[in-house]
Structures are given as C-alpha cells and as structure tokens.
C-alpha positions in Angstrom: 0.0 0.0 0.0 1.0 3.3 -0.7 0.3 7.1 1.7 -0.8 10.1 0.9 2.8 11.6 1.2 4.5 8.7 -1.0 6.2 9.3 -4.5 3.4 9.5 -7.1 0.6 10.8 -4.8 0.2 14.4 -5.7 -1.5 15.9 -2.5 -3.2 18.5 -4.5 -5.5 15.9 -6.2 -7.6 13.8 -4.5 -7.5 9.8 -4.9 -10.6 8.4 -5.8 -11.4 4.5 -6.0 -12.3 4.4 -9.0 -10.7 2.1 -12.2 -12.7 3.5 -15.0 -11.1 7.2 -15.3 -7.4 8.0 -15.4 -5.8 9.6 -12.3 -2.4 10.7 -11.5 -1.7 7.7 -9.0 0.4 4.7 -9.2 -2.4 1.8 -10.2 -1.0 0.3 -6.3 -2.0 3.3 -4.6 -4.4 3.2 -1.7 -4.6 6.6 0.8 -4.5 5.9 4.9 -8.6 5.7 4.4 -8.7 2.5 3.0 -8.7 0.0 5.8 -11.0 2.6 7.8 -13.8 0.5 5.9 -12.4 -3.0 7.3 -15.3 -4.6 9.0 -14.9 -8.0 11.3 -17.6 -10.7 11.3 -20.2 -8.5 10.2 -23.0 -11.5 9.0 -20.8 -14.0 10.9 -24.1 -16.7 13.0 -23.7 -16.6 16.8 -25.0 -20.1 18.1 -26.3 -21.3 21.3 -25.4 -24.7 22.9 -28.8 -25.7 23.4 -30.1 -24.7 20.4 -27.5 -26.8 18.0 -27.9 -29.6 20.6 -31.9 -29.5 19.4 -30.7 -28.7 15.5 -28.7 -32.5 15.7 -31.6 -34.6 17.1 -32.6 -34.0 13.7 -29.3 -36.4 12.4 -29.6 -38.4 15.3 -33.1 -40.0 14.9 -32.3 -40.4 11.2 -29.0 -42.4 12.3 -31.2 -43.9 14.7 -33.9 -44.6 11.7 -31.6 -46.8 10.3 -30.9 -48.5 13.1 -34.6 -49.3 13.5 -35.0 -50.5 9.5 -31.7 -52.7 10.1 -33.5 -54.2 13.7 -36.5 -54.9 11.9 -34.5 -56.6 9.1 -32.6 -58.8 11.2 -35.6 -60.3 13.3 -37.4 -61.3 10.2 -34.9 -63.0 8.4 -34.4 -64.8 11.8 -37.7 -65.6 11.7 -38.6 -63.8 15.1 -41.4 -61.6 13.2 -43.7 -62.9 11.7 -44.3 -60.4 7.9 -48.5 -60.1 8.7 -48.0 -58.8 12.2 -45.0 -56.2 10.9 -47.6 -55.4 8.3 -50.5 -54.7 10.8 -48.8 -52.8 13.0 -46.8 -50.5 10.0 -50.6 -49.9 8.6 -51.7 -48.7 12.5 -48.2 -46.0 12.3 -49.0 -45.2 9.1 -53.2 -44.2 10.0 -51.9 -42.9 13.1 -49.2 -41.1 11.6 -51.4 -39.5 8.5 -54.6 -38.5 11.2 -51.3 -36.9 13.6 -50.3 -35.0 10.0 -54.0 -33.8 9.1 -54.3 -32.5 13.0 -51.1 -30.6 12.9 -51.9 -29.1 8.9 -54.4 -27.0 10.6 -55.9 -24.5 8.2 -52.7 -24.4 5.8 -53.9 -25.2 2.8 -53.6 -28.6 1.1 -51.9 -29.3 -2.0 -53.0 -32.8 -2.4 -56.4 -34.3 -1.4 -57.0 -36.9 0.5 -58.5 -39.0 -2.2 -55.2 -38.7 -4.0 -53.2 -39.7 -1.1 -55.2 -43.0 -0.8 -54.2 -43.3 -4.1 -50.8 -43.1 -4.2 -51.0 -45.2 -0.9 -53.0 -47.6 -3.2 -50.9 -47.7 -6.2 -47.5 -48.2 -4.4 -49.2 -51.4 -2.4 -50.6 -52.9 -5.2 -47.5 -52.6 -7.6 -45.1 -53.4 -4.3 -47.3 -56.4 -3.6 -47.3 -57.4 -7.5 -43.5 -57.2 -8.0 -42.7 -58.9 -5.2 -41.8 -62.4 -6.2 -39.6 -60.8 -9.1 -38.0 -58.5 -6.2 -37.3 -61.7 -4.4 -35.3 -63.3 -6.7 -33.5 -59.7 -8.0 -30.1 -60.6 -6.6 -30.4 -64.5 -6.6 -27.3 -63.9 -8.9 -25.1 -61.2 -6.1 -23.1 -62.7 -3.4 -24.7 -62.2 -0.2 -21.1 -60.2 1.0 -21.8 -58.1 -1.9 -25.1 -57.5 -1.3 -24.7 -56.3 2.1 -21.9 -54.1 1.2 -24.2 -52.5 -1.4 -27.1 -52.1 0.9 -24.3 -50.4 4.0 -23.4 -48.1 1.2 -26.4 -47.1 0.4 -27.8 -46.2 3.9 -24.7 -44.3 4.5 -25.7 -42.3 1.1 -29.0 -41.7 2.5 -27.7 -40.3 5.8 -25.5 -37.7 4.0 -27.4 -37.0 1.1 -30.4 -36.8 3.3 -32.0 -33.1 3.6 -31.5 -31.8 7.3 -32.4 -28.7 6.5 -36.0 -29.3 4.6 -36.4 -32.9 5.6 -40.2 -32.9 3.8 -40.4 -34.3 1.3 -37.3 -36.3 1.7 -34.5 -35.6 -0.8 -34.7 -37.9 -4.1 -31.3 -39.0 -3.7 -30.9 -40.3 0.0 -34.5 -41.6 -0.6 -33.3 -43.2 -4.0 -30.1 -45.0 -1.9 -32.6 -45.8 1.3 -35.1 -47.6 -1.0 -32.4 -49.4 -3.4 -31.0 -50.7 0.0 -34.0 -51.9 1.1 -34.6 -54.2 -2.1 -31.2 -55.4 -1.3 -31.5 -56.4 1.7 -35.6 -57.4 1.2 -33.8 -60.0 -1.3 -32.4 -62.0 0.9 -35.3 -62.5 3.6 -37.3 -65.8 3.0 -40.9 -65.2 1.1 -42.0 -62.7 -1.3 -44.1 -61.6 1.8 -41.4 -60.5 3.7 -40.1 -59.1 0.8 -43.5 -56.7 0.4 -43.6 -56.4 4.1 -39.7 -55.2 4.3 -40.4 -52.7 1.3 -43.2 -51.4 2.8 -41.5 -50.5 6.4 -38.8 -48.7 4.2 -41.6 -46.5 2.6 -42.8 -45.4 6.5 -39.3 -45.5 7.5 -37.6 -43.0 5.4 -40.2 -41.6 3.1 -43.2 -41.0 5.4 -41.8 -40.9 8.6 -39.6 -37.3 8.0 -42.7 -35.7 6.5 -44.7 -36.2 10.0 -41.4 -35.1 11.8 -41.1 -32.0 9.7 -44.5 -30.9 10.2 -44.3 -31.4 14.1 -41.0 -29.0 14.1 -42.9 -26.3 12.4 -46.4 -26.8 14.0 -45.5 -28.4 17.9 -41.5 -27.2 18.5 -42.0 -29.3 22.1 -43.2 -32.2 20.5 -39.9 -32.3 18.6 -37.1 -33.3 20.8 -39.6 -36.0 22.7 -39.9 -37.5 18.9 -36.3 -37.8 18.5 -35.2 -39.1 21.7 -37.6 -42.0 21.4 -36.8 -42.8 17.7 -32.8 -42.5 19.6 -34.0 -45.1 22.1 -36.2 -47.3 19.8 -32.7 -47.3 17.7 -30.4 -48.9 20.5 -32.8 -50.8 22.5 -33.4 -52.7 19.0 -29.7 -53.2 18.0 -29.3 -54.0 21.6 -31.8 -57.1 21.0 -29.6 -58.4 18.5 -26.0 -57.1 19.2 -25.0 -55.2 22.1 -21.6 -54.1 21.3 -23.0 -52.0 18.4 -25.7 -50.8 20.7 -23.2 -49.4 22.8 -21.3 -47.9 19.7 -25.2 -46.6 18.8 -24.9 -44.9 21.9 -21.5 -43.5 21.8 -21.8 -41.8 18.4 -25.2 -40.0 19.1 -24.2 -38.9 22.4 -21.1 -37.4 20.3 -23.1 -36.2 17.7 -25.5 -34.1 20.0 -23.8 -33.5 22.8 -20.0 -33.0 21.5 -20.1 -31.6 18.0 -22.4 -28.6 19.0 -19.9 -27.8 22.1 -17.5 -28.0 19.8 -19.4 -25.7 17.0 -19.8 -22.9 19.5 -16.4 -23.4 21.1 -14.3 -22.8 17.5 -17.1 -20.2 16.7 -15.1 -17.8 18.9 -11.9 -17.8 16.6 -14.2 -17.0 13.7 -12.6 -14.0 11.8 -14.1 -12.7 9.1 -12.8 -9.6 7.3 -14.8 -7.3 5.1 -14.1 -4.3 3.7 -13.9 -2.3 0.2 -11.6 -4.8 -2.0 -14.2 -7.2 -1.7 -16.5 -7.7 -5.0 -18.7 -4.8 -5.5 -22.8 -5.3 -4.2 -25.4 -3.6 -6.9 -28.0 -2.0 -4.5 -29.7 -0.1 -7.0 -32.9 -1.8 -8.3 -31.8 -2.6 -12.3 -35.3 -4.1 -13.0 -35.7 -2.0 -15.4 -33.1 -2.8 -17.9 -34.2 -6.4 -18.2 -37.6 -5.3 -19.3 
C-alpha cells in the first residue's frame, strides 16, 4: 500500500477508487482511508449450545432410523417376526401417523387431497405387492457379502445425502439410496411376503416418517425433541436385542453427535474472523429491474 505523502501521490488531487477514469496515481496506490472500511464478522451466526444440541436430534433419529430398519430386518430374516403382524402394525403407524399429520396441517392449505393420497398409498401397495416375487429373486445372482456391502453403502448415502435442512419431502437421492438398499436387503429375507412387508417399512421409515417429523418441528417445536429421543432409544434398544456391542457404539456416536459436536461448534465459533471491507466484490443495491424489461 502506498500514503498520501508517498512518490506518485500528488497531494493536490484527491484519490478516488475508481478504475474506469485515469488519475495521476500509481495503479498500487491506496490513501490511509482504505482500511477505515475493514469490518470484522459482520454476517458471521452466533450459536447457542442448546439450540444446536436440538438442531442434531434431527441427524440423530435419522442415524437412529436406520438403526430401526436394520433391527426390523434382522428379526425377520431370523424368523422372530412374523411379515402379517409387521404389516398390521406398519398400517396402525402409518393411520396414526397421516390422522397426527392432518391434526397438525391446521388451516394451511392442502396441495394434495386426501383422495389422491389414498391413491398413491393404493398404487405403491398394489404394484409393491405385484412385484414382489420378481423382487425376491433380483439378486439371486449377487453374493450375499456383496449384497450387504451394497445395501451399507447405500444407507450411509441416504444419511449424507439426506435433507437436514427441509427434511419434507425427503431428498430424491438419499430416498433413492434408502429404497435401493431396502430391495437389497428385502432379497435375501425368505418369502415374497417379507419381501412386500420389508419394502413397505422402508416406505414409513424413510419416506413418510420425516414428513410427520417436519411438520411437528414447524407446528408443535415441544413435540420435537420428545420425537427424536424415542426414535434414539427405539434405535439402540433394537440393536441392543440383536447385538450389544453396536448398541453401545449406537450410543457413543449419538451422544457425540448431540452432545460433543455442537460444544465444539460454538467453542471454535469464537476464533471465527471474518474480514470485510472495500476490495471485496462490488454489491449492486440499486434496483436494475428496469433494464431487463
């Protein structure tokens, strides 16, 4: 940076910042009232413990979703469930779950009827329920190794992928990975009944089952963290049935996840330096509407 008094920096003439007219300055020249504009952290987020500790329940009932979908998974191809009393009980979280939606809607208005969701609801059972002897045998020809590599790939897909932010309707990608993982791993259960059974406890799982949990964060905020904790606890106490040294794992990474990474957040938030001033890229305030007419 130059001063006012260096070589080149007639005093009599004031510098302007200006590159489109000619002035009788070095091109490197700056005056002493350049960095009086420097501004620090000026749009920079302050957070609060508390509040990112509720933001991650969010990424902890989803981790804990799958943890759910692989329990459910495991005890049928064991043979513990039997598919009709899964499918029962999915249809009672799936009425209860739609009437819980309609209750919390309130007077927003509705972009779909109800007719058309029975519909839908109607279509993906009967073409589920068609296809499943062909979904059955779909990976006769994959290893089972590779098959369950596939299908841990794809859940961890759906966990990034998935859409934290505006988790309804669920992202076509991490719903894409969830569903092609749960004809993987539908595949290898014994009857084309678990098969439609398995297929249809993705679809609540990961498809309906953020919709309803979207809808009670903007409608009932203190419904919220209750929701997630018990979807966190249905998680582990299910992979506890079945193996309880990845329950305690479970356990270990959500407790890190919501209880470590936000302290940690707000902690390195502190250091947060942010410099603005006027050699950033120039801001257009003025409204220009009406040179693109």
């Amino acid at each position: 940076m130059g001063a006012d008094s260096g070589p080149g920096a007639p005093a009599a003439v004031p510098w302007r910042k200006v590159l489109y007219e000619r002035q009788p300055f070095p091109d490197n020249y700056v005056d002493r009232r350049f960095l009086e504009e420097l501004r620090r952290n000026i749009r920079v987020r302050q957070y609060r413990y508390w509040a990112v500790v509720r933001e991650t329940g969010l990424i902890a009932q989803q981790v804990s979703c799958v943890a759910v979908f692989h329990t459910l998974w495991s005890c049928m191809e064991q043979g513990d469930l039997v598919p009709s009393t899964v499918l029962w009980v999915c249809l009672g979280c799936a009425l209860l779950g739609y009437g819980l939606y309609e209750i919390l809607g309130g007077a927003c208005v509705r972009e779909r009827t109800r007719l058309a969701d029975l519909q839908s609801a109607t279509i993906f059972l009967a073409f589920t329920f068609g296809f499943s002897p062909v979904l059955k045998t779909l990976t006769e020809s994959v290893s089972t190794d590779t098959v369950y590599a596939m299908s841990a790939m794809m859940l961890l897909a759906h966990l990034v992928s998935f859409p934290y932010a505006q988790p309804s309707p669920p992202g076509s990608l991490s719903l894409n990975a969830a569903l092609f993982a749960s004809v993987c791993l539908a595949s290898r259960l014994p009857g084309a009944l678990h098969t439609f059974t398995m297929l249809s406890c993705a679809l609540l799982v990961f498809a309906l089952w953020p919709c309803l949990l979207h809808r009670m964060r903007e409608k009932a905020e203190w419904s919220f963290p209750w929701a997630a904790v018990l979807v966190c606890l249905a998680g582990v106490g299910g992979l506890g049935s079945l193996w309880p040294e990845g329950a305690l794992l479970l356990s270990l990474a959500l407790l890190t996840l919501t209880l470590l990474c936000p302290l940690l957040l707000v902690h390195l938030q502190r250091h947060k330096d942010n410099i603005h001033g006027p050699w950033d890229e120039a801001e257009i305030r003025e409204d220009l509407s009406r040179f693109l007419n």
